[in-house]
N, C-alpha and C positions, 0 to 999 in steps of 0.2 A: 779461051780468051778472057770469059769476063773474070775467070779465079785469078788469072795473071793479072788485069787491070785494079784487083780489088786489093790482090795482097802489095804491090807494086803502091798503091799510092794513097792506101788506106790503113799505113801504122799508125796515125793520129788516132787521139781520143774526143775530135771536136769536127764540126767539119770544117771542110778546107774549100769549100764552092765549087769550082768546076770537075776538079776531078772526081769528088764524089757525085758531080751529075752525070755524069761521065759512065762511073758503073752504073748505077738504079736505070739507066737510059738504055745500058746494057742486057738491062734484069730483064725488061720485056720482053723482045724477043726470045729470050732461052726460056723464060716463066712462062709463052706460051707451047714451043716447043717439047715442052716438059709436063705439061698438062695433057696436049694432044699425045703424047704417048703413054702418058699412065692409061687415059681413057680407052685407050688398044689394047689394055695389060689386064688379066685378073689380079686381083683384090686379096691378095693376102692378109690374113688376119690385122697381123705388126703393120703390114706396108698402111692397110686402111687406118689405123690407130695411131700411125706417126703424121701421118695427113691432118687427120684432124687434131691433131695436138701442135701443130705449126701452123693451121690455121687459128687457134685458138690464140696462138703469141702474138700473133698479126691482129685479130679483132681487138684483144686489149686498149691499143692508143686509138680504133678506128674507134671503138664505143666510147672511148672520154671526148672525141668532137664533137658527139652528139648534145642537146642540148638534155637536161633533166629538170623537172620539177622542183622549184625553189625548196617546199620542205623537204626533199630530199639531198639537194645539194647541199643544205646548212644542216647537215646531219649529222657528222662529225663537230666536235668540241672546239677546234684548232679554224675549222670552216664558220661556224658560229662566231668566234670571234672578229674572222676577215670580215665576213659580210656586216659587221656591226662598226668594225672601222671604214669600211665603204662608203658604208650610208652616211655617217659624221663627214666625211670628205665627200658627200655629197655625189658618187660615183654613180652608176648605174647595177642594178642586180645583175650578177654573174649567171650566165644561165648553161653554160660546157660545162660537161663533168671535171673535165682539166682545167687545172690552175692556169697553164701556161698552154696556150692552144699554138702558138707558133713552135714551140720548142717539139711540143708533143706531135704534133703533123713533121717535125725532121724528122723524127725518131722514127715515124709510122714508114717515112718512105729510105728512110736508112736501111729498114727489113727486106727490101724487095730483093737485094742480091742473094744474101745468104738464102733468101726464100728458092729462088729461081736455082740456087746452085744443087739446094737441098732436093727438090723435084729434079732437077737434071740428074741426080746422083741414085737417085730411089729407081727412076726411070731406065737406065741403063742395065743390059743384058747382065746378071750374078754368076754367068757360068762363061761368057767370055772376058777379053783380059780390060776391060773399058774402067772397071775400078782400079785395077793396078795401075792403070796407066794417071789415073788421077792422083794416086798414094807415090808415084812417082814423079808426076808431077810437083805435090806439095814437098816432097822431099828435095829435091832442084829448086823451089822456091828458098827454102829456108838456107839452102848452102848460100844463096846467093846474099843473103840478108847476114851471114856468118861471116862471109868473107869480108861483107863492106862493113860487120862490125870490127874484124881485123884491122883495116885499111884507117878506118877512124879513128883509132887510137894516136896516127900520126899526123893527122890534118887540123887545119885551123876549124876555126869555129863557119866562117864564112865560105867556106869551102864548096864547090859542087858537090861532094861526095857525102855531104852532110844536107839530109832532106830536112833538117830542122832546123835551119841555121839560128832562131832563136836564142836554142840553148847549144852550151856546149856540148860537143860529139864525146857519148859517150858509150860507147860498143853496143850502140844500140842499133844501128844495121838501117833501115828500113822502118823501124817503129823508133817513136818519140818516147818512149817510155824506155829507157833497160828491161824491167822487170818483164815487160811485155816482148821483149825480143827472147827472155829465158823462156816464156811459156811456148812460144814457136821453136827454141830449140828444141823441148823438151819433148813436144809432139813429133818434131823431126828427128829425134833418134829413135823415139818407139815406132815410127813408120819404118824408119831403115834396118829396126832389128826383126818385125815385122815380115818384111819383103826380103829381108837375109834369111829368115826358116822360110820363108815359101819357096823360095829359089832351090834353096837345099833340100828341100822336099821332093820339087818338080824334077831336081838331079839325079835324084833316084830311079825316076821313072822315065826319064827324056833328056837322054843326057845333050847339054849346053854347054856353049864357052862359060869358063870360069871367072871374064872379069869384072860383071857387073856386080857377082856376090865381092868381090874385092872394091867395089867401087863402092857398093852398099854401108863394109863394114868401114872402107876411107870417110863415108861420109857422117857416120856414128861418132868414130873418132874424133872428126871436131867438133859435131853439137858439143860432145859433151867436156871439150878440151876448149871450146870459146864459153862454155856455160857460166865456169867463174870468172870470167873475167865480165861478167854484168852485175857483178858485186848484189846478187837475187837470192837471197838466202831462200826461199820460197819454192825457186825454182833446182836448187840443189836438193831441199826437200824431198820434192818430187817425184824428180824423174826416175829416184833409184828403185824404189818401190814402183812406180808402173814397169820401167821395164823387167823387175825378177818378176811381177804377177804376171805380165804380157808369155814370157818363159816359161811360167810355172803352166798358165789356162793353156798353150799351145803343146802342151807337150815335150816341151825341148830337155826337159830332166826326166830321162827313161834307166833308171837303174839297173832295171834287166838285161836291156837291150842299146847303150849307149849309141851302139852308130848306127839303127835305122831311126833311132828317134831325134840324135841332133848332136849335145851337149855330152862331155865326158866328165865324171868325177870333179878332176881338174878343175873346171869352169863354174860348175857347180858350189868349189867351196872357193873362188873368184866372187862369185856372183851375191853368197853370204855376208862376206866379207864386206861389199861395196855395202851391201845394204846393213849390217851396221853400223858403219861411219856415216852413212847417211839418216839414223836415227839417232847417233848422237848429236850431227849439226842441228836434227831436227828441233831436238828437245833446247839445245841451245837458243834454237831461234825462235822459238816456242817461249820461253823466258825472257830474251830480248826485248820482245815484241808486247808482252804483257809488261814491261817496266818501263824502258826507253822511248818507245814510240807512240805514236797517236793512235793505232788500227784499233786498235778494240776500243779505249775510251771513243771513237766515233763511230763504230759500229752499234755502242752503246746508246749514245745518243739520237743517231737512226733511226733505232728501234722505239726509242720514245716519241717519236715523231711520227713516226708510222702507225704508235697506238692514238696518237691524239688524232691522226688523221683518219683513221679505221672507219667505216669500211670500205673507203670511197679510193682512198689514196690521193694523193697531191695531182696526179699525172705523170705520163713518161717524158723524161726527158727535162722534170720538174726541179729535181736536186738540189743544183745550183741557188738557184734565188731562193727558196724555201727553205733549206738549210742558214745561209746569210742571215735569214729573214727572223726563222723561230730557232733556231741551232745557239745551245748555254752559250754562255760568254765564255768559257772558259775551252772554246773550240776557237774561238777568233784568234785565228794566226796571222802573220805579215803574210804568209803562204798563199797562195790561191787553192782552195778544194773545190776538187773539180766533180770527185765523186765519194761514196761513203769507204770504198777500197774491200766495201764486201757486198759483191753482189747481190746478192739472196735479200738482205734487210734493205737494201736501194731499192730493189724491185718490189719487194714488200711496200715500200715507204711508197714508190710511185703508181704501184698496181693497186694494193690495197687486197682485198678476202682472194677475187676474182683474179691479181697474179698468182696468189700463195697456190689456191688450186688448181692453175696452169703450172705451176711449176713441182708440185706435185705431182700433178698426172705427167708429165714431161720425165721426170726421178723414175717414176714406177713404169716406163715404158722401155726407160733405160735398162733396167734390170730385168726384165722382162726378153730383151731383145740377147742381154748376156746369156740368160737362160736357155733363149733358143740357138745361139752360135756354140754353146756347149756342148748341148743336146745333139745339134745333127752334125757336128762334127764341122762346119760351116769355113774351117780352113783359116790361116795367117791373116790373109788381108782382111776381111770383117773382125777381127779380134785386133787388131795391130790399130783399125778406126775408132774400134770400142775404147779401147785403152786411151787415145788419141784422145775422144772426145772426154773422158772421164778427169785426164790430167788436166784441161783447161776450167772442167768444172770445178778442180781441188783448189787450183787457183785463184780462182774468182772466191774462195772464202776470205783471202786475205788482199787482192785485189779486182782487176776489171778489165780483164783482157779480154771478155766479149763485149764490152764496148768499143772496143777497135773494129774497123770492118775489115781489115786482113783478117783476125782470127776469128769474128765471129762469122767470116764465108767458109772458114778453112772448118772449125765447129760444124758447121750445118753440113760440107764435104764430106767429113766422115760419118757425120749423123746417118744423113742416106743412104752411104755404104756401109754400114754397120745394119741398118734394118734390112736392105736389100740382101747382105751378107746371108741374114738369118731365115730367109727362106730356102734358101740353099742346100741340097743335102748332098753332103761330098763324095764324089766319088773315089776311091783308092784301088 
């Protein structure tokens, strides 16, 4: 219920009041349930190491309400400044480590879902069907966000079918953003190619009707047949490379042995092919994007704000006004910027030393956790979440799809099934 409620009414990038009290109000209950069943569980290496690395994202906005030592709050360059314009305006010493303590307490309780979804997900039995049933679940989410991005294309602006009626519907489904609805496609066809070899696998051995792998592959078909139509060069990028690597780490190209491992020749030089023309758009939009657009000159300027604000960071959730505030003039658009469109240097900008090494240790836990679903053989669905979670991280270089709480509950879903995945060892 609360993944449904979060992805249902959490494709904003800002909040929207009730609904999102709605889920965090959610989170508790499951955040305790999910607690009292780890406490019943041994301690896997990963499972103990992804625990504390999600508690670690969580104390980042909790340790900037805290109050700090004036010489150390004015201990950044860019800080030294503020508090000297303070004091001429006659202000009071700022004593939170956060610039903006209201914005940074949303952000702190913005976390609790993905928190609670992330424990719910780690918590759950790895050798019964309780993670597919949630990778099938996410994958029925995103059809449904696909089809009302279909449906949008013919409706007014003011439309019921248009959850943003702000702006104009533009096959963005469910999220405010396009770009943000390609990166939930994107995840929704690596899940469904995913749960298509596991199915094909499991038919091997116990044989089942035939048509949910046909419903699997119906539902591949249109991620990636509504994909361009969100005009997301980004997310075209993408997706062709996770799913031939998703192919490639499970197995499904056995040259030896084509039909106990998946994949025939045929498909194989199908699947070269996509991902070609997908490193050509890449490289085009690659170009594009260094010429035409603003992404990197702002990811630029980020980054220079993040060293003046070093090591303290601005705060989460700070962006906004602090960007306005010290961000070149030659950033001031008629636009509204809402965020830096590359995560890593936002969170840099708003964490400071203390994100960069939670996101660090967060990278290396990643890879870690691939190592161990390789290793023991750990099966489709934990590799199809790996993947999952990796493509949303590709994307958050050039935008902020875990800023949304649809994607950053649906991110922490797989995260959990992905570490749970890899304590796993499969049986054949």
């Amino acid at each position: 219920m609360l993944l449904i409620v979060t992805f249902v009414t959490g494709g904003g990038s800002q909040d929207h009041g009730p609904e999102d009290a709605l889920a965090q109000l959610l989170a508790l209950p499951v955040l305790f349930m999910a607690v009292m069943a780890l406490a019943r569980q041994p301690m896997h290496g990963l499972r103990r190491a992804s625990i504390v690395v999600a508690m670690l994202i969580v104390a980042i906005p909790s340790l900037q309400l805290l109050p700090i030592p004036p010489e150390l709050w004015g201990w950044a360059p860019a800080r030294t400044t503020l508090m000297h314009d303070l004091h001429v305006a006659g202000a009071g010493q700022p004593v939170l480590w956060t610039l903006t303590p209201t914005a940074t307490e949303r952000a702190l309780w913005s976390l609790l879902p993905a928190l609670a979804i992330f424990l719910g997900a780690l918590s759950l039995d790895n050798q019964g069907q309780g993670h597919r049933r949630l990778l099938y679940l996410i994958v029925a989410l995103v059809l449904v966000s696909a089809i009302l991005g279909l449906v949008q294309r013919g409706v007014a602006q003011d439309s019921l079918l248009n959850p943003f009626p702000q702006w104009m519907p533009a096959s963005g489904g469910l999220f405010a953003n396009p770009n943000h609805q390609a990166s939930a496609l994107t995840v929704g066809a690596v899940l469904a190619a995913g749960l298509w070899l596991d199915a094909r696998h499991t038919q091997q051995r116990m044989p089942s009707p035939h048509w949910h792998r046909w419903a699997l592959a119906g539902c591949g078909v249109v991620f990636l047949g509504v994909l361009p139509l969100t005009d997301s060069r980004a997310g075209l990028l993408i997706a062709a490379p996770a799913l031939m690597g998703l192919l490639l780490m499970a197995g499904a190209f056995n040259w030896r042995n084509a039909d106990a491992a998946g994949l025939s020749r045929g498909w194989m030089a199908v699947a070269i092919g996509v991902i070609a023309a997908s490193g050509y758009l890449g490289l085009r939009w690659f170009q594009l994007s260094m010429t035409d657009e603003a992404r990197w000159p702002m990811a630029v300027a980020t980054s220079d704000l993040a060293i003046e604000l070093w090591p303290l960071g601005a705060g989460v959730g700070s962006f906004v006004p602090w960007f306005e505030q010290a961000g070149p003039n030659a950033m001031l658009f008629g636009e509204y910027i809402n965020h830096a469109h590359n995560e890593y240097v936002q969170w840099w900008l708003e964490g400071g030393v203390i994100a960069l090494l939670v996101l660090a240790a967060s990278l290396a836990l990643l890879m870690l956790v691939l190592r161990a679903l390789l290793q023991k053989r750990a099966g489709h669905p934990g590799l199809a979440a790996w993947v999952g979670v990796s493509t949303l991280l590709a994307s958050s270089l050039v935008d902020y799809p875990l800023r949304t709480a649809a994607l950053m509950t649906v991110g922490a879903c797989l995260a959990g099934i992905a570490v749970a995945q890899s304590s796993r060892i499969r049986v054949n």
